[in-house]
C-alpha positions, -999 to +999 in steps of 0.1 A: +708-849-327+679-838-350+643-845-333+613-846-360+583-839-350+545-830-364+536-795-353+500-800-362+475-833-374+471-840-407+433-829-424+407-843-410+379-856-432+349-848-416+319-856-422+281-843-413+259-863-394+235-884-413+195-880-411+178-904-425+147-900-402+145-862-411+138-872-450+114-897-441+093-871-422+097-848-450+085-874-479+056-885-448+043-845-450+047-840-490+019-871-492+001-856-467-005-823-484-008-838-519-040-860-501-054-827-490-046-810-522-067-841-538-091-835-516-097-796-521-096-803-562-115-834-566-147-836-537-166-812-548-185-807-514-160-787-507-175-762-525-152-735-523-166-708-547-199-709-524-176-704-497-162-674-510-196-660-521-209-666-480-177-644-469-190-611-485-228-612-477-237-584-457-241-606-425-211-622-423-193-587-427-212-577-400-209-604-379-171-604-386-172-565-373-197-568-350-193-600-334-159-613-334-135-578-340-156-557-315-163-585-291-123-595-291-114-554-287-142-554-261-129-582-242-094-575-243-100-543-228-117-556-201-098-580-197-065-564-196-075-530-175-085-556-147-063-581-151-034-555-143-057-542-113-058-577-101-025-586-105-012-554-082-037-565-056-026-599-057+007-584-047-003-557-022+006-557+018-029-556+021-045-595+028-081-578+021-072-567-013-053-601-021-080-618-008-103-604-031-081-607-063-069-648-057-111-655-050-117-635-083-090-655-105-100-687-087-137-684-093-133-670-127-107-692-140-126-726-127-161-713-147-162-724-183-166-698-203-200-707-224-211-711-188-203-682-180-221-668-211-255-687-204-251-677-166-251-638-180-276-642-207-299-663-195-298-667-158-292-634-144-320-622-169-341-649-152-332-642-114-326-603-117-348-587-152-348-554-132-317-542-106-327-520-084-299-496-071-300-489-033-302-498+000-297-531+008-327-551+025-343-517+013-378-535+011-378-555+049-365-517+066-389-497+054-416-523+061-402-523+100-397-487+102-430-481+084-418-454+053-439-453+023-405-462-002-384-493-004-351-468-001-344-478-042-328-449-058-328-462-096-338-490-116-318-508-141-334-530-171-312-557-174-332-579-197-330-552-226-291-558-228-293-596-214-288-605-256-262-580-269-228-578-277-224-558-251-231-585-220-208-608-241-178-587-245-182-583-205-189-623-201-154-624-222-139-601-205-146-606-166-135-644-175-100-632-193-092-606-163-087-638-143-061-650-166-044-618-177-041-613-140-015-642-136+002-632-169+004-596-157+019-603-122+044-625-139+057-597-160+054-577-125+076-603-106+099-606-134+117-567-129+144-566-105+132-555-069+159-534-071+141-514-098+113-507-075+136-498-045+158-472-066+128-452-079+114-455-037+150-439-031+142-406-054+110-400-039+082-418-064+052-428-047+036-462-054+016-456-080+042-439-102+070-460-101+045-488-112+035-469-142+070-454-148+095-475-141+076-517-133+050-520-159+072-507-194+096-533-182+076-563-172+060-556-206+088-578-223+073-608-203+034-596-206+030-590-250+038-624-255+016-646-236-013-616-243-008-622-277-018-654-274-046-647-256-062-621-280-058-646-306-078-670-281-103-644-277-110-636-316-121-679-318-137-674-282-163-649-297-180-679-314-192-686-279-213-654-279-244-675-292-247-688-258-256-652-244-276-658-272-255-631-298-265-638-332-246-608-350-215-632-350-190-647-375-195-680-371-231-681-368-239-664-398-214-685-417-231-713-405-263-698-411-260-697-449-249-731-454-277-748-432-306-724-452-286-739-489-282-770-469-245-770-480-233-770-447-197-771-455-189-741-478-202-721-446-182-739-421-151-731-448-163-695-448-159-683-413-130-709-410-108-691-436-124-655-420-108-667-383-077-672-405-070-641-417-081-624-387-057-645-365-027-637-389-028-603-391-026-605-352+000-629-353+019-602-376+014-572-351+023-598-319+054-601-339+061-561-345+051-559-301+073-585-292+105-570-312+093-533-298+093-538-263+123-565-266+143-538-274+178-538-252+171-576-241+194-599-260+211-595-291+202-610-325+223-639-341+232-616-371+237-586-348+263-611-331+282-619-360+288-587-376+299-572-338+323-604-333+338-597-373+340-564-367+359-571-334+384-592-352+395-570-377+409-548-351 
């Protein structure tokens, strides 16, 4: 007796999932951009040839350099050399130096930054225009021990830098070392402990094995989120006018269109300057990110080609 049966199912006809909602959303966004197109072409407040002419007058370039590049580089430094510093604290056996880096992040993190500028610019100038470097309460001692000098060794004029780039770029920075602190004992916590315990093993002091062996590591979680806040920083800088900076971007944008009274075409200005800026930093977060991603993961085309070159075999 002859049993038939089907070794496999017939074809299947199958068929992709339907989404209508998707083209709606795309025929939503094409009006969009054709009302903004109309916009840019037909109101002619937009001005944009004055706008291009306010890019390359000498001010702007040099608020561009001066202001926003060297008070983002400026900042970042700060920001990042002591925002690693706090971050090790923050993890040390030692409650004294933890102490002192979780007040520092939660002090700085709480202040508003154009807060912080006026506070620096104005204010200290206001309570402090000289520092004195010296002993403190060097005034009341010598008075009860009767010496002819208050015990100050120098003298610091603090109102002849209270409105340059350089008490802006450290308003920036102290305020991003709270932040870049977190950020940098994520990427810290984020390495095995067994990392840390191996290089202990061959004999490499503290210091060392954070340099050598935890920070190129945690880097992979730290370029990321850094990027993002260098990109922050290069738009913060148009809070230096609160120091008050006036070698900015923004401000001599701005400038130019309230002296033509064409406001507008120098809002568009620095707006399309911050654009190219924060692009080409976008491009080179990219190039960081694949650098020290290296070894982490394996790309989707990467995958393929391994698993096809698998099955031939």
């Amino acid at each position: 007796m002859t049993t038939t049966t089907e070794d496999r199912p017939g074809r299947i006809e199958a068929r992709p999932v339907r989404h209508p909602w998707r083209w709606v959303a795309v025929a939503g966004i094409a009006v969009l951009a054709a009302m903004l197109i109309s916009s840019f072409v037909t109101n002619e407040r937009w001005n944009f040839p004055f706008a291009f002419e306010i890019m390359v007058q000498r001010p702007v370039i040099e608020g561009l350099w001066k202001g926003t590049i060297f008070g983002t580089f400026g900042a970042m430094v700060i920001g990042i050399v002591l925002g690693v510093l706090l971050a090790v604290m923050r993890l040390s056996t030692n409650p004294v130096l933890r102490g002192v880096a979780f007040v520092y992040t939660w002090f700085f993190r709480a202040i508003p930054r154009y807060v912080l500028l006026v506070l620096l610019g104005t204010g200290l100038v206001f309570l402090y225009p000289v520092f004195d470097i010296g002993v403190p309460f060097g005034q009341q001692i010598s008075a009860a021990l009767g010496l002819s000098t208050d015990l100050t060794f120098a003298q610091f004029a603090y109102r002849d830098l209270s409105s340059t780039i350089w008490v802006g770029a450290l308003g920036l920075g102290l305020s991003e070392a709270a932040y870049m602190a977190e950020i940098a004992r994520a990427g810290i916590l984020s390495v095995d402990r067994g990392q840390t315990e191996a290089a202990q093993a061959l004999g490499m002091p503290p210091g060392k094995t954070m340099r050598r062996i935890v920070l190129p590591q945690a880097m992979r979680v730290i370029v990321p989120p850094t990027g993002n806040e260098t990109i922050a920083m290069v738009k913060d800088t148009s809070l230096l006018i609160a120091v008050p900076v006036i070698v900015e971007l923004f401000y001599q944008s701005y400038q130019f269109g309230q002296r033509t009274f064409q406001i507008m075409p120098g809002i568009v200005a620095g707006t399309i300057w911050y654009l190219i800026v924060c692009s080409v930093l976008m491009v080179g977060q990219y190039f960081l990110e694949r650098r020290f991603g290296r070894g982490f993961g394996t790309a989707p085309a990467a995958r393929t080609k391994a698993t096809e070159a698998g099955g031939e075999h």
